[in-house]
N, CA, C and O atoms as a Tinker XYZ file with bonds, in Angstrom:
   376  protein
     1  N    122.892000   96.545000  103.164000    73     2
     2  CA   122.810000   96.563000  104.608000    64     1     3
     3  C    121.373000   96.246000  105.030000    63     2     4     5
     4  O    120.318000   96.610000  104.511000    81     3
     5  N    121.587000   95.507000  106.060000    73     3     6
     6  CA   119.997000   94.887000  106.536000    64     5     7
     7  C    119.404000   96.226000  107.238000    63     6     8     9
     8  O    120.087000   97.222000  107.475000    81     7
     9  N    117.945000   96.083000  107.548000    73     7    10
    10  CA   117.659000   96.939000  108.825000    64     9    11
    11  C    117.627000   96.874000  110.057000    63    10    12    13
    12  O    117.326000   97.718000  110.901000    81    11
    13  N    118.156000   95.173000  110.185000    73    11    14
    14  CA   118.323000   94.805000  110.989000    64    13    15
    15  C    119.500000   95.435000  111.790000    63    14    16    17
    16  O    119.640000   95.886000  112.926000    81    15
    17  N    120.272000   95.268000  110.709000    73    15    18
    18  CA   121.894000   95.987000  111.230000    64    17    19
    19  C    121.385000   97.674000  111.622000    63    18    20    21
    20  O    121.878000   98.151000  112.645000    81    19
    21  N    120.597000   98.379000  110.962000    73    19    22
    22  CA   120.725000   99.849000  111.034000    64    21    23
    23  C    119.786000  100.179000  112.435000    63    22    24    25
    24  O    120.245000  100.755000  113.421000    81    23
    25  N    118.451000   99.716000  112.317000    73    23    26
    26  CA   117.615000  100.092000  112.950000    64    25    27
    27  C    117.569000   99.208000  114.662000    63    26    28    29
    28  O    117.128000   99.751000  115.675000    81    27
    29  N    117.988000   98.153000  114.626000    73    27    30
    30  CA   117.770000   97.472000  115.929000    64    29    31
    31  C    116.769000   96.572000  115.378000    63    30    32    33
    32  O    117.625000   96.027000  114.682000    81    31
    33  N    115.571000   95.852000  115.034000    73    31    34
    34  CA   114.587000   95.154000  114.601000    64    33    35
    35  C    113.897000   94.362000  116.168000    63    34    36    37
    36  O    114.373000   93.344000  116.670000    81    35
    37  N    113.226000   94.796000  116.476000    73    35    38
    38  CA   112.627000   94.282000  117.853000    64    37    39
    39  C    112.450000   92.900000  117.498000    63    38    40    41
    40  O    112.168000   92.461000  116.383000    81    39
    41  N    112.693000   92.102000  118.830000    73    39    42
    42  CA   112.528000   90.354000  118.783000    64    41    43
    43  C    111.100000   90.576000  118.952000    63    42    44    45
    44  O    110.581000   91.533000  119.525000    81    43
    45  N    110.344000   89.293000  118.224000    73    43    46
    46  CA   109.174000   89.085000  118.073000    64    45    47
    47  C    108.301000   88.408000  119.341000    63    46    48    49
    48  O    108.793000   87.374000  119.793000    81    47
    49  N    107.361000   88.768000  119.810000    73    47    50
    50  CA   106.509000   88.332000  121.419000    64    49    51
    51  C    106.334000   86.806000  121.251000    63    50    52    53
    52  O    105.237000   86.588000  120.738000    81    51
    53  N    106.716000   86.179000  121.389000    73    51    54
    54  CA   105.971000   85.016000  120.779000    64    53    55
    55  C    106.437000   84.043000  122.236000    63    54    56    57
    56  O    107.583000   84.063000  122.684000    81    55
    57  N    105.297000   83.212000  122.845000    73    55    58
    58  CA   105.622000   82.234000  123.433000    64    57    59
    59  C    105.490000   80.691000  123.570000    63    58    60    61
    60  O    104.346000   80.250000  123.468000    81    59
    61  N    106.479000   79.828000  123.781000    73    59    62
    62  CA   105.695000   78.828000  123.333000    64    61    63
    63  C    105.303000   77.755000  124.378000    63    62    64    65
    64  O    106.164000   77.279000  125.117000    81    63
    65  N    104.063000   77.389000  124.440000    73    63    66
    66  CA   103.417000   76.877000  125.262000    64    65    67
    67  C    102.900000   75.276000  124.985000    63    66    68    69
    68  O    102.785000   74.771000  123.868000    81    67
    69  N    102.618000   74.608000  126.279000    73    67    70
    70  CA   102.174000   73.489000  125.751000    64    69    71
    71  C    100.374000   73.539000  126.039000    63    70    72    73
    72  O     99.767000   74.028000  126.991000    81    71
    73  N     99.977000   72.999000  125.104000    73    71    74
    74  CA    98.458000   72.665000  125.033000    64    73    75
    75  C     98.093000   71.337000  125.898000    63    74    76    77
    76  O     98.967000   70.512000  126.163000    81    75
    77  N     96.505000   71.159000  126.395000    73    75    78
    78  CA    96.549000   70.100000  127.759000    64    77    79
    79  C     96.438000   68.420000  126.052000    63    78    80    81
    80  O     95.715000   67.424000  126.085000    81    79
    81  N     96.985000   68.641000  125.431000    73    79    82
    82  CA    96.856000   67.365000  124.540000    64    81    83
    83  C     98.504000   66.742000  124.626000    63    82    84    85
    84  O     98.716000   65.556000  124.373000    81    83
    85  N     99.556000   67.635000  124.989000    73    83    86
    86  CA   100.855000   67.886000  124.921000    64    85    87
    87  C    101.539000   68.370000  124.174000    63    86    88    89
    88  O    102.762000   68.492000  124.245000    81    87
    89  N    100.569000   68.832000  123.061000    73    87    90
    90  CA   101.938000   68.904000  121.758000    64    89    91
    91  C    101.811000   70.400000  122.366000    63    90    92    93
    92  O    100.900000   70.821000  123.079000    81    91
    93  N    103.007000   71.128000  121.883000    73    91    94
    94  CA   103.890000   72.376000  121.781000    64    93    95
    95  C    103.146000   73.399000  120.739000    63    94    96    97
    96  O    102.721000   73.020000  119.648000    81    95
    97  N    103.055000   74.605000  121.169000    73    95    98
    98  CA   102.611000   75.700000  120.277000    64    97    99
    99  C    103.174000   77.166000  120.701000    63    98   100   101
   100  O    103.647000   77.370000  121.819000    81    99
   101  N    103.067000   78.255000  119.604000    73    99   102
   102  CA   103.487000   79.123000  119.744000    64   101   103
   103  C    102.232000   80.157000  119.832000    63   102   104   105
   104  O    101.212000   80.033000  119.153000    81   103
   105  N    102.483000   81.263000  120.835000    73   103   106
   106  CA   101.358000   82.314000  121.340000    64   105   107
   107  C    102.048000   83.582000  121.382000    63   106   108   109
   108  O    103.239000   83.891000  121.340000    81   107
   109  N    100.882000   84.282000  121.483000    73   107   110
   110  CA   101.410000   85.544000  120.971000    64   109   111
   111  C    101.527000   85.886000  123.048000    63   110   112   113
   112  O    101.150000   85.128000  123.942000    81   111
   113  N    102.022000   86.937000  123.146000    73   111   114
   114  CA   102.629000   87.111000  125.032000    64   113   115
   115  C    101.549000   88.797000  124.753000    63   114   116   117
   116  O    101.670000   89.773000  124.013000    81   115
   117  N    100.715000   88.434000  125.643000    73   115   118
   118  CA   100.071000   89.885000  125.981000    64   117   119
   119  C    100.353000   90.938000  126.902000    63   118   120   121
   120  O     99.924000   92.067000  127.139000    81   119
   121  N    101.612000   89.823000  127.528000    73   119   122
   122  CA   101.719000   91.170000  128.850000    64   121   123
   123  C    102.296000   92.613000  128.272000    63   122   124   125
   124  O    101.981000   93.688000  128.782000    81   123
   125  N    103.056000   92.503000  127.303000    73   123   126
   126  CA   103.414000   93.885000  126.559000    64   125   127
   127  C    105.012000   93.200000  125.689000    63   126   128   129
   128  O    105.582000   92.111000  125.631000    81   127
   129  N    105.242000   94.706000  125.082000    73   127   130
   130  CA   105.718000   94.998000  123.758000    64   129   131
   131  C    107.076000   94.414000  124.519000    63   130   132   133
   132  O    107.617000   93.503000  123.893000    81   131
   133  N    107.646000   94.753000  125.635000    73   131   134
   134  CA   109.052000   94.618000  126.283000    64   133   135
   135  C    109.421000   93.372000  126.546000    63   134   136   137
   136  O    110.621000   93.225000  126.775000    81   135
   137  N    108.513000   92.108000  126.594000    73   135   138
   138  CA   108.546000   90.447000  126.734000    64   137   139
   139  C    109.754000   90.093000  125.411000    63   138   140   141
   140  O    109.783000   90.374000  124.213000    81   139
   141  N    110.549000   89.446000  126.204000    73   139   142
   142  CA   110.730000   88.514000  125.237000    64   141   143
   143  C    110.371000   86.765000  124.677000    63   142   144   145
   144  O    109.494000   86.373000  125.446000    81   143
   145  N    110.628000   85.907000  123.916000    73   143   146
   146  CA   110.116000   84.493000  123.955000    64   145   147
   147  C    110.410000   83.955000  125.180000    63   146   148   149
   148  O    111.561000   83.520000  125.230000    81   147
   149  N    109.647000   83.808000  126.382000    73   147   150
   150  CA   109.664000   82.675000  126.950000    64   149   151
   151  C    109.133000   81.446000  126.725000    63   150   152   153
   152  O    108.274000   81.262000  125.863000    81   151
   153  N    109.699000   80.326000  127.634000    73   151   154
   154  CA   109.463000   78.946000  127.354000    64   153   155
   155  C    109.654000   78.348000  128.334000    63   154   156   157
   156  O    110.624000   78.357000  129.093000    81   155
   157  N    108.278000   77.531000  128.373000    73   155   158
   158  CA   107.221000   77.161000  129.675000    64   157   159
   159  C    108.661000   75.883000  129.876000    63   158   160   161
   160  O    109.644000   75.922000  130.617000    81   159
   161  N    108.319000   75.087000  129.099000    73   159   162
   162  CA   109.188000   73.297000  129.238000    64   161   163
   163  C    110.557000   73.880000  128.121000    63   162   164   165
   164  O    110.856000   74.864000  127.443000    81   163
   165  N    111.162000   72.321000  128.548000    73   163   166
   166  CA   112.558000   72.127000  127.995000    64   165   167
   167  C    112.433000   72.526000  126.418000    63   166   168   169
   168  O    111.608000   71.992000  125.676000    81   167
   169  N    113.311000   73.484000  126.017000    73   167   170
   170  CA   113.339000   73.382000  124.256000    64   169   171
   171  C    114.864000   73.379000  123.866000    63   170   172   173
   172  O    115.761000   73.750000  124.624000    81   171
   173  N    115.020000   72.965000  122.727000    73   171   174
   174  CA   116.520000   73.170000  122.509000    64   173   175
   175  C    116.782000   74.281000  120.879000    63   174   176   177
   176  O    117.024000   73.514000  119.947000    81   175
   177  N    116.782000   75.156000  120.602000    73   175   178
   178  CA   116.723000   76.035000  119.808000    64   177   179
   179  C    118.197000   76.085000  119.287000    63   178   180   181
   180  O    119.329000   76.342000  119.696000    81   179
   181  N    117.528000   75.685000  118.129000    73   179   182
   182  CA   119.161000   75.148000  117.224000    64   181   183
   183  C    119.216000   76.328000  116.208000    63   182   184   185
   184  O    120.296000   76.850000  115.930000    81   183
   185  N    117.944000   76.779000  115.609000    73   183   186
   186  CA   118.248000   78.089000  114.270000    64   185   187
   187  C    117.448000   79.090000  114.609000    63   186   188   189
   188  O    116.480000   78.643000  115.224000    81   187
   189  N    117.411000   80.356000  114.475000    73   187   190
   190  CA   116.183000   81.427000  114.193000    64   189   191
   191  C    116.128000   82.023000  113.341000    63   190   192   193
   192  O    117.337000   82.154000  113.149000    81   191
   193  N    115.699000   82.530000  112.617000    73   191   194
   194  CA   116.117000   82.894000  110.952000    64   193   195
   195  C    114.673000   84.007000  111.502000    63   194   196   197
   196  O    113.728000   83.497000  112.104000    81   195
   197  N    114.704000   85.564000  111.181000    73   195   198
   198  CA   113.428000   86.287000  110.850000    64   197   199
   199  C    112.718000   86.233000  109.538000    63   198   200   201
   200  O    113.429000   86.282000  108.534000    81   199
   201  N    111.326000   86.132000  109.379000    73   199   202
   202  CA   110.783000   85.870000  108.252000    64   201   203
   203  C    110.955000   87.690000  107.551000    63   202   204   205
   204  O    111.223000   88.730000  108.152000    81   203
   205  N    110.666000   87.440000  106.085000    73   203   206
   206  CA   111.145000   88.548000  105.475000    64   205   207
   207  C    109.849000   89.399000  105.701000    63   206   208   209
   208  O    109.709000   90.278000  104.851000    81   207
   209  N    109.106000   89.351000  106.427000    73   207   210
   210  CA   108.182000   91.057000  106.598000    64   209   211
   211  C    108.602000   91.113000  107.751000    63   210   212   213
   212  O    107.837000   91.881000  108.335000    81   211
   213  N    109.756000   90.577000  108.794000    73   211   214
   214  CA   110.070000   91.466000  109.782000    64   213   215
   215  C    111.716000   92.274000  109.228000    63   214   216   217
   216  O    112.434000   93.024000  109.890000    81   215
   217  N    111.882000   91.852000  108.024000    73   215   218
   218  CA   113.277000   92.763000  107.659000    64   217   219
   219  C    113.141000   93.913000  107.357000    63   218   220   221
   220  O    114.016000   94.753000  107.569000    81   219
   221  N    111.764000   94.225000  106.681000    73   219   222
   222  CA   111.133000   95.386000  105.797000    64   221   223
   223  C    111.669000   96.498000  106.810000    63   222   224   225
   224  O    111.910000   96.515000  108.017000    81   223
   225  N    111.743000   97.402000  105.782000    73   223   226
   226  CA   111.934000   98.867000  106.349000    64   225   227
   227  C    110.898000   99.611000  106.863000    63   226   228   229
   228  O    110.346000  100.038000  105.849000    81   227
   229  N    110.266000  100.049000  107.862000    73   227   230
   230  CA   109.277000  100.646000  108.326000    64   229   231
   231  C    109.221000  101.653000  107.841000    63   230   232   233
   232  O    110.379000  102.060000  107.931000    81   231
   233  N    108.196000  102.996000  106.963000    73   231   234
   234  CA   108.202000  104.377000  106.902000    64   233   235
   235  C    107.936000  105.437000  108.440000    63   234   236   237
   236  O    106.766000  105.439000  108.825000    81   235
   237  N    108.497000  105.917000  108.913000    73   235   238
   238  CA   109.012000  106.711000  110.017000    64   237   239
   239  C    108.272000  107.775000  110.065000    63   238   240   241
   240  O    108.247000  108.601000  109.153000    81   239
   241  N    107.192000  107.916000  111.770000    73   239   242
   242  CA   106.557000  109.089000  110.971000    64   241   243
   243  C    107.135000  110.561000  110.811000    63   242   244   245
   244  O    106.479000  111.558000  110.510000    81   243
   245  N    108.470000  110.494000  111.067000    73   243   246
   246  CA   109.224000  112.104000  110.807000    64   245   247
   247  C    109.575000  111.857000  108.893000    63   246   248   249
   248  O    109.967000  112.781000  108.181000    81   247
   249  N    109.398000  110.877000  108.546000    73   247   250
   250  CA   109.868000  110.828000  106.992000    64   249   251
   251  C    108.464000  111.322000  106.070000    63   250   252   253
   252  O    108.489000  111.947000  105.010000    81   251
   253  N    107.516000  110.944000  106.656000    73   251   254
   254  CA   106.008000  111.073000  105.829000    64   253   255
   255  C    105.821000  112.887000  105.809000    63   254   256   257
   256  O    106.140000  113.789000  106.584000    81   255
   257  N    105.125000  112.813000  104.473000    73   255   258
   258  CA   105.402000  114.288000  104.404000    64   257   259
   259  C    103.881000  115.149000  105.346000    63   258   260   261
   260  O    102.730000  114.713000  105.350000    81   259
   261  N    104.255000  116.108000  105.876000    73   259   262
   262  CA   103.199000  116.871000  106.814000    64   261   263
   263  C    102.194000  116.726000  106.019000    63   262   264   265
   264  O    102.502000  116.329000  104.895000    81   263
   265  N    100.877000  116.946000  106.250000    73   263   266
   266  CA    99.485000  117.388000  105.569000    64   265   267
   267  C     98.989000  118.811000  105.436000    63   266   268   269
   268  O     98.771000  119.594000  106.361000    81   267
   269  N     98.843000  119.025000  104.116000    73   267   270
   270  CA    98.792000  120.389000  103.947000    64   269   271
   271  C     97.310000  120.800000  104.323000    63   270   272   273
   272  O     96.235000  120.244000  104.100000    81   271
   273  N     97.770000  122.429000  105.225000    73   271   274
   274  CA    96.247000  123.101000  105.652000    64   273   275
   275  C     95.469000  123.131000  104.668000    63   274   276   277
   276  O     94.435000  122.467000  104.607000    81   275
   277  N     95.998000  124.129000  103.533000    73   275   278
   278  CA    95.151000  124.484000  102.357000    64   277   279
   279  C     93.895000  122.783000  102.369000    63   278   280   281
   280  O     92.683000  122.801000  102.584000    81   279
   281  N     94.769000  121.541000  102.065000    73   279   282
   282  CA    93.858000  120.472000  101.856000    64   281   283
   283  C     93.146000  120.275000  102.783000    63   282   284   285
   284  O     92.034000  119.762000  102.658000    81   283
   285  N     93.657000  120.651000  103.921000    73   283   286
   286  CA    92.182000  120.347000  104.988000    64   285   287
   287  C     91.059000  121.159000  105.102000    63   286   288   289
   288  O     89.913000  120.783000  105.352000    81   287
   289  N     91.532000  122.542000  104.863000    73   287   290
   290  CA    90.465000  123.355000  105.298000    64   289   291
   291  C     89.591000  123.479000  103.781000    63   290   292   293
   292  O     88.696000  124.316000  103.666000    81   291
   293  N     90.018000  122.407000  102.478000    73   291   294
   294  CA    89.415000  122.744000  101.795000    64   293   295
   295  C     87.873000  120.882000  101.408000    63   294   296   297
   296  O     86.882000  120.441000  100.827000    81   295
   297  N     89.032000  120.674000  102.403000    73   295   298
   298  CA    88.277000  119.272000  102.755000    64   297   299
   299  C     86.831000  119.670000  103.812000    63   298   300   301
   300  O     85.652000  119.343000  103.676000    81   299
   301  N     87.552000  120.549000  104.932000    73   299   302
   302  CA    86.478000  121.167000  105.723000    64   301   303
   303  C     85.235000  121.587000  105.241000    63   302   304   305
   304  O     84.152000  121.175000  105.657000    81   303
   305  N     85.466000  122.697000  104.053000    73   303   306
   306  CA    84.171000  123.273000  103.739000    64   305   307
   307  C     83.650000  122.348000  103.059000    63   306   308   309
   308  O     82.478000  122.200000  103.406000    81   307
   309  N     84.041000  121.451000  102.022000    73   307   310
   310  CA    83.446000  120.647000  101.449000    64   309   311
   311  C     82.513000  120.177000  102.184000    63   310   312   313
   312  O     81.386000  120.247000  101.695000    81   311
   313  N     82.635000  119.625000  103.411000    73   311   314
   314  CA    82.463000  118.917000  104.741000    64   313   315
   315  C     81.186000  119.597000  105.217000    63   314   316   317
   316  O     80.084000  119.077000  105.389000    81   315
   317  N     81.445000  120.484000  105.342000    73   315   318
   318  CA    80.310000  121.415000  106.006000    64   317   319
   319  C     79.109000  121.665000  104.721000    63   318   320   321
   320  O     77.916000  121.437000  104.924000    81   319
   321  N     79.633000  122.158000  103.409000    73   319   322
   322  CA    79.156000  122.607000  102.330000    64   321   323
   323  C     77.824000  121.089000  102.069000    63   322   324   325
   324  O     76.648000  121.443000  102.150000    81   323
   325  N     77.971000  120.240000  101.912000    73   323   326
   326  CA    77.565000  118.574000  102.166000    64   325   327
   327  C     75.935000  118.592000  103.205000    63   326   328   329
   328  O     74.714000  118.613000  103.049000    81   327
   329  N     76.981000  118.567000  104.283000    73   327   330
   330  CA    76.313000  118.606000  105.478000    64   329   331
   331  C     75.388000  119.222000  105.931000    63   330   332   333
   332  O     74.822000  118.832000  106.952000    81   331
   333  N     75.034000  120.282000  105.305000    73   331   334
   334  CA    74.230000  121.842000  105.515000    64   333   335
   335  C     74.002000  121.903000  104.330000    63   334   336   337
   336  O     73.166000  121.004000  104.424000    81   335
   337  N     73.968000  122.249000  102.826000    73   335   338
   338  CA    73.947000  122.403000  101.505000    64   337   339
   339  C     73.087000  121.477000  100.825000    63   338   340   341
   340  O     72.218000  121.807000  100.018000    81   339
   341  N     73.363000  120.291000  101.184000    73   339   342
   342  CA    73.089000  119.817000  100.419000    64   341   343
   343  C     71.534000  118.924000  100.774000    63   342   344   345
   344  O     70.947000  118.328000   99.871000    81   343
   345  N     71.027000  118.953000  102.173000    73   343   346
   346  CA    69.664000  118.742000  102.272000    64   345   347
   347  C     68.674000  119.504000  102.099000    63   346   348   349
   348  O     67.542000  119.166000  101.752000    81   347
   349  N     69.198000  120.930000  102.417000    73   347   350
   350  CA    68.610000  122.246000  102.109000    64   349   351
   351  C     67.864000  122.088000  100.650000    63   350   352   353
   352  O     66.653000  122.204000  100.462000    81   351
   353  N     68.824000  121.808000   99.703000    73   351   354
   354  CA    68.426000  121.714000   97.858000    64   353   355
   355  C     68.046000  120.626000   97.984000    63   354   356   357
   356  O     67.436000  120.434000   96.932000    81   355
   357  N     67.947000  119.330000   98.833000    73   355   358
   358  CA    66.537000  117.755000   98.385000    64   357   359
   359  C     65.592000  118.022000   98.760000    63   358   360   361
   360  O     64.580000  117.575000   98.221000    81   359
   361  N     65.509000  119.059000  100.094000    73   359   362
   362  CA    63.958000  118.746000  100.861000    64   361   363
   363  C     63.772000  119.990000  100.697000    63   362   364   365
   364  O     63.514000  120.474000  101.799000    81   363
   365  N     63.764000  121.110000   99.544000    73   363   366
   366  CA    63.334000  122.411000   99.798000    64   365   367
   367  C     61.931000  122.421000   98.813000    63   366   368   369
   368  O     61.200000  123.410000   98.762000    81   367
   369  N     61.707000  121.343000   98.148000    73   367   370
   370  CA    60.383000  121.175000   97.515000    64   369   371
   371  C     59.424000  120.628000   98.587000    63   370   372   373
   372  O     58.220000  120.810000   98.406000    81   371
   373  N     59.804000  120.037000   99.582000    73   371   374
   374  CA    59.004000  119.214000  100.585000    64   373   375
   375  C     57.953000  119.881000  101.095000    63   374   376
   376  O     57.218000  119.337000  101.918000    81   375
C-alpha cells in the first residue's frame, strides 16, 4: 500500500511560469502551503507521476519516542559543570 493511498500526500506548490525569453519554467508558489499548481498560459498536461521522495513515509512526531528527563538534566549539569568548572581549573594559576 502506497502512502499515498493511507496518508493523503499533499500536491506539490509548484508553478509554472513563463520567463521574458518565452520558454516555460517551473517555480516554487510562496503565497503558502494551501496553493495548488497554477498556470499562467495554455498547458496541456497529459501525465503526472510523483517522484519517489514524495512517496516516502514521513516519521510522525507522536511516533518518535519522548526525550528522557534523566538525559537532559544530566546533559544540564554537564552544561553548567563546563561552563563554570571548567575556567575556574585554566585560569586559577593566572
Amino acid at each position: 500500500m502506497k502512502v499515498m493511498e493511507k496518508f493523503g500526500v499533499p500536491e506539490p506548490q509548484w508553478i509554472l511560469d513563463k520567463a521574458e525569453s518565452g520558454w516555460l519554467f517551473w517555480r516554487r508558489d510562496p503565497t503558502g502551503n494551501n496553493a495548488r499548481v497554477k498556470f499562467r498560459h495554455d498547458v496541456e498536461v497529459l501525465e503526472f507521476h510523483r517522484s519517489e521522495h514524495e512517496l516516502e513515509e514521513v516519521e510522525w512526531p507522536d511516533k518518535l519516542q519522548p526525550s528522557n528527563s534523566l538525559t537532559m538534566s544530566m546533559a544540564l549539569l554537564f552544561c553548567i559543570a563546563v561552563t563554570f568548572l571548567l575556567p575556574c581549573l585554566l585560569f586559577r594559576n593566572y
